[in-house]
N, C-alpha and C positions, 0 to 999 in steps of 0.2 A: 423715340421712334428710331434713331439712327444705333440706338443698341440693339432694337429688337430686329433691325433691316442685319443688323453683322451677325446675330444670331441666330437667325434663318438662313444666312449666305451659309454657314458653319453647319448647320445642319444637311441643309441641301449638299454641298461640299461633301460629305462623308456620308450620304446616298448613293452619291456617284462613284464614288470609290468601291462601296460594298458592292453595288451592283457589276462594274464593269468587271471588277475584280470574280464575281462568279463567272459571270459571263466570258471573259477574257481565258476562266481556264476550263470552262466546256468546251469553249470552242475556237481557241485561239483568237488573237489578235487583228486575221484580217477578213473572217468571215464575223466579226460583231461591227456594228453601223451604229454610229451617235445617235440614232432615232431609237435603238432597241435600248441599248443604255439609257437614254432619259426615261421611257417610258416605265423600266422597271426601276427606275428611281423614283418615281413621278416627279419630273424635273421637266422645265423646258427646255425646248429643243436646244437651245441659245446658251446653257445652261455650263453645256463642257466647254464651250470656246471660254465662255466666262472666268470660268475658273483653272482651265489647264492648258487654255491657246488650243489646244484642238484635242482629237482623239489619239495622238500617242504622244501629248505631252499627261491623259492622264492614264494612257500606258504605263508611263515610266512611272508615274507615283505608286501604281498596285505592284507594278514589276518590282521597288523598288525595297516594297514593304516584305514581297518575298524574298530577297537577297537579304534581308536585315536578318529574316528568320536564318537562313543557311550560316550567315556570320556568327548568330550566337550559338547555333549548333557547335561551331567549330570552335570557338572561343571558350565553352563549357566544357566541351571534350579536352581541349588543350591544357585548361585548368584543373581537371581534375588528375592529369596524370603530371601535372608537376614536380620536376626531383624524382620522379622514376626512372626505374629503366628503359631503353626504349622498348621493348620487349611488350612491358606493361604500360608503358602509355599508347601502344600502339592499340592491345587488347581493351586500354580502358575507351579508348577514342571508338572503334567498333562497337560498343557497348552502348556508349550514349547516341550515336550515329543510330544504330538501329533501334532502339527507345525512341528516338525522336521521328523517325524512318515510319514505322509501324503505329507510331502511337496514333490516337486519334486528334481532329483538331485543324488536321494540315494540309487535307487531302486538295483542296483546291490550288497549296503552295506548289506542290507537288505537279498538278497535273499544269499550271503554269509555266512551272517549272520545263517539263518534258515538250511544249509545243512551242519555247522561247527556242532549245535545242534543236527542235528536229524543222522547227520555220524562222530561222532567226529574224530579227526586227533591228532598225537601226542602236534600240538601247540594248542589244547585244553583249556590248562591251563592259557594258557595266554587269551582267552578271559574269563572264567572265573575269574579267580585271577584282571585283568587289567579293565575289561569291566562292568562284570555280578556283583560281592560282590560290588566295591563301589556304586552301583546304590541300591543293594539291602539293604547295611546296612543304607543308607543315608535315604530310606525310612521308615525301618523299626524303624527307631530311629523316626521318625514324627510319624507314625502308632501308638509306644506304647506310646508315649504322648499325642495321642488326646484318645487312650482308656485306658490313665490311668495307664498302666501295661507294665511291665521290655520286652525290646527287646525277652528275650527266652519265652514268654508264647505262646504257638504253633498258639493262632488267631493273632499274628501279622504279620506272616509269609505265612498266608492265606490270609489277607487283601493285604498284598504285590500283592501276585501271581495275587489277583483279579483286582485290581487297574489296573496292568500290561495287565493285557489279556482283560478287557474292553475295553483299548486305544487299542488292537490291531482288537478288533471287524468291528475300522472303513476302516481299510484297507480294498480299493477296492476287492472282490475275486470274479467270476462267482457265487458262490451257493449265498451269499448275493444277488448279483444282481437279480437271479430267483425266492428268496423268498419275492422280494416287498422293498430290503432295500440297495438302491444305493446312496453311500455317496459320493460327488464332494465335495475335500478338498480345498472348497474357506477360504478367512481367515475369511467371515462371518459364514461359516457353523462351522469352529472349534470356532469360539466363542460361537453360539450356544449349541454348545454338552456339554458346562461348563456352561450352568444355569442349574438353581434349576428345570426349567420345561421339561429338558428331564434329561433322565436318566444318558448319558455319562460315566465318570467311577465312577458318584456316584450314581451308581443305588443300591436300598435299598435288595439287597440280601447279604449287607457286613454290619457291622454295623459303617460305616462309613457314611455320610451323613451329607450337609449344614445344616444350624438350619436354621427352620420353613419347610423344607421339611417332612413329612410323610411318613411314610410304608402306603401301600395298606394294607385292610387288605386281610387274606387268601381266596385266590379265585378270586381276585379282580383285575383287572390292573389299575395298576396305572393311574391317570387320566392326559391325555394330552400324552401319550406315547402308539405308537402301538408295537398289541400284538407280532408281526414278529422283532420290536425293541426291546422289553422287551426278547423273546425265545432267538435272538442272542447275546444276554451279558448275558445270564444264562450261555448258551452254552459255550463265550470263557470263561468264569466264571473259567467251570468244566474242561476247558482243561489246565487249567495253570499247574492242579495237576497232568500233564504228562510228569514223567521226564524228558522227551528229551525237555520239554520246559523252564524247572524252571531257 
């Protein structure tokens, strides 16, 4: 009896996780109520205290299950460009960033991800601290060695932001779609976005850039890159520099 009572707790246990965990990233953290979470568990009401002390202690368990994902992101990017240059670990860290970005699978990490951001919650910290700095210091340390200059000179921390919010340009959204710029994340189109003939996230408003690519000059678009492709990576360009994104 007392194996099949820990068996049921463990099952019921990881009801409540699947669930709150959709729930939590429809609709954020402070419009979901422990009653809606059990019932799409079918769980007793009593059910969360039991097992996580309340409702944002099992916040933090799906919160936390989402930070693991972003870790190995960054962890797999990092090893894959090992003993490269940083040039190329920079391009191969983009690479798997946006494979894993677009891929399918993760979409709920994702939109947990964005209302952790834009509504922070006291376990904050921990995707910041766990999630956000190793990702950002890992870059920034490539960034100030391909421009030469120490991690604190304030354009390596803008190059960051850009890099970052370029790969999120390709995320499917409706306004892309109605402005001419729908991107189907097969694994030929993400190899695509990483030559030198489109823009991707080395488009030339950062001073970052492949050799033998060119600036346009002013006024000019770049050749081989439409102008609805080029406005939307200006665009998430200038929104990295909103705090609720950094």
């Amino acid at each position: 009896m007392a194996t099949q009572a820990i068996a049921e707790d463990r099952v019921t246990r990881e009801r409540l996780i699947e669930a709150a965990g959709q729930l939590f990233a429809d609709h954020g953290f402070r419009k979901v109520t422990v009653r809606e979470i059990c019932r799409v568990a079918r769980a007793n009401v009593a059910a969360v205290n039991y097992h996580f002390g309340d409702k944002l202690g099992l916040y933090r368990e799906v919160l936390q299950a989402a930070i693991d994902v972003m870790r190995a992101t960054t962890d797999a990017a990092k090893l894959a460009g090992a003993g490269q240059p940083a040039e190329e670990q920079l391009r191969r860290w983009i690479a798997i960033f946006n494979q894993r970005l677009l891929g399918s699978g993760h979409d709920s990490v994702h939109k947990l991800i964005h209302h952790e951001m834009h509504d922070p919650t006291p376990a904050f910290d921990a995707l910041v601290e766990q999630g956000v700095r190793p990702r950002v210091e890992y870059l920034s340390a490539l960034v100030g060695e391909i421009l030469r200059c120490p991690v604190s000179d304030p354009r390596v921390l803008r190059c960051v932001a850009s890099v970052h919010a370029q790969s999120l340009a390709y995320v499917p959204n409706p306004i892309a779609s109605r402005l001419g710029f729908p991107f189907t994340p097969t694994s030929a189109r993400l190899d695509e976005s990483m030559t030198p003939s489109s823009p991707g996230p080395w488009l030339t408003t950062s001073p970052i850039r492949p050799s033998g690519v060119k600036s346009a000059r002013w006024g000019e678009a770049p050749t081989g890159i439409s102008a609805t492709r080029c406005l939307l990576m200006v665009s998430s360009t200038c929104t990295a520099f909103d705090p609720a994104r950094v």
